[in-house]
C-alpha positions as CSV (number, residue, x, y, z in Angstrom):
1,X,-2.0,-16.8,-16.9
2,X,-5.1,-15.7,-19.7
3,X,-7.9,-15.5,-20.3
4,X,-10.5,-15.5,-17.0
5,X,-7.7,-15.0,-14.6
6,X,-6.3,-12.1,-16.3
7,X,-9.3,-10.1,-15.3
8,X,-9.7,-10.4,-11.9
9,X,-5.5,-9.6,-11.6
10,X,-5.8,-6.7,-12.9
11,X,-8.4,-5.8,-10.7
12,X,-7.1,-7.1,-7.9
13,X,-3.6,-5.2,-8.9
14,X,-4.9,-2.1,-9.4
15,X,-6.6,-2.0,-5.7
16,X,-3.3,-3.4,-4.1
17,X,-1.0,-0.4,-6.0
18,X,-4.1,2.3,-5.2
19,X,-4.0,1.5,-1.6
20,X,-0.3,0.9,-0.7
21,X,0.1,4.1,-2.8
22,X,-2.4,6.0,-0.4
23,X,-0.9,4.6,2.6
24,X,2.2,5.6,1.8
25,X,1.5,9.3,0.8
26,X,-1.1,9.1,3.9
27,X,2.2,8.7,6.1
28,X,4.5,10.8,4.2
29,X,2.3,13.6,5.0
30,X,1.9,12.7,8.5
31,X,5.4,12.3,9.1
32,X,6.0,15.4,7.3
33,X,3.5,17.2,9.5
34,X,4.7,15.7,12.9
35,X,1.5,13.8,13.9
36,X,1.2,10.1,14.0
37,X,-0.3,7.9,11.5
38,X,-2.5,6.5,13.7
39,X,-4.5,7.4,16.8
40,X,-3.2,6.7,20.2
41,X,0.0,5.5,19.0
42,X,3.3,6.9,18.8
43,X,4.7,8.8,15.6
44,X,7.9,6.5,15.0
45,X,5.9,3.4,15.6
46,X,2.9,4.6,13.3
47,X,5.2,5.7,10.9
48,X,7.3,2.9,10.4
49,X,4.5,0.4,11.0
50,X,2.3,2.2,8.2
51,X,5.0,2.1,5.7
52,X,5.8,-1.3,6.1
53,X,2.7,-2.2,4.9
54,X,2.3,0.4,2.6
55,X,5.2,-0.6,0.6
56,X,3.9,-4.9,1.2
57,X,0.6,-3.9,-1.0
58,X,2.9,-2.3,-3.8
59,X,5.1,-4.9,-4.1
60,X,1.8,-7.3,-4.0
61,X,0.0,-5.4,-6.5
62,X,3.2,-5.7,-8.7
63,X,3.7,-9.2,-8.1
64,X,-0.2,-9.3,-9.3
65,X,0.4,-7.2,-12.5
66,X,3.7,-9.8,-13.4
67,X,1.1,-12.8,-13.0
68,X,-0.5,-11.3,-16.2
């Protein structure tokens, strides 16, 4: 990939590592704290649930970057 694509991967790379990054501290803190992730749910599922797709946007993001 180069030239005009290369641009809009990065972008779209950045955002995917920025969020899955948040999301993940988001629920490291959470979990650390005892409360769940999100409202009305319980802290296991949350948790678990939150991760999951925390970690999916890293590894997307990632995957954008090594389209570079």
């Amino acid at each position: 990939m180069g030239g005009t694509e290369a641009g809009p991967a990065v972008f779209a790379g950045t955002v995917f590592v920025l969020f899955g990054g948040a999301l993940l501290l988001w629920t490291a803190a959470c979990v650390r704290r005892g409360t769940p992730v999100a409202q009305g749910t319980g802290p296991v599922a949350s948790a678990v649930l939150a991760g999951a797709f925390g970690a999916g946007f890293l590894l997307l993001g990632l995957w954008c970057f090594a389209r570079i």
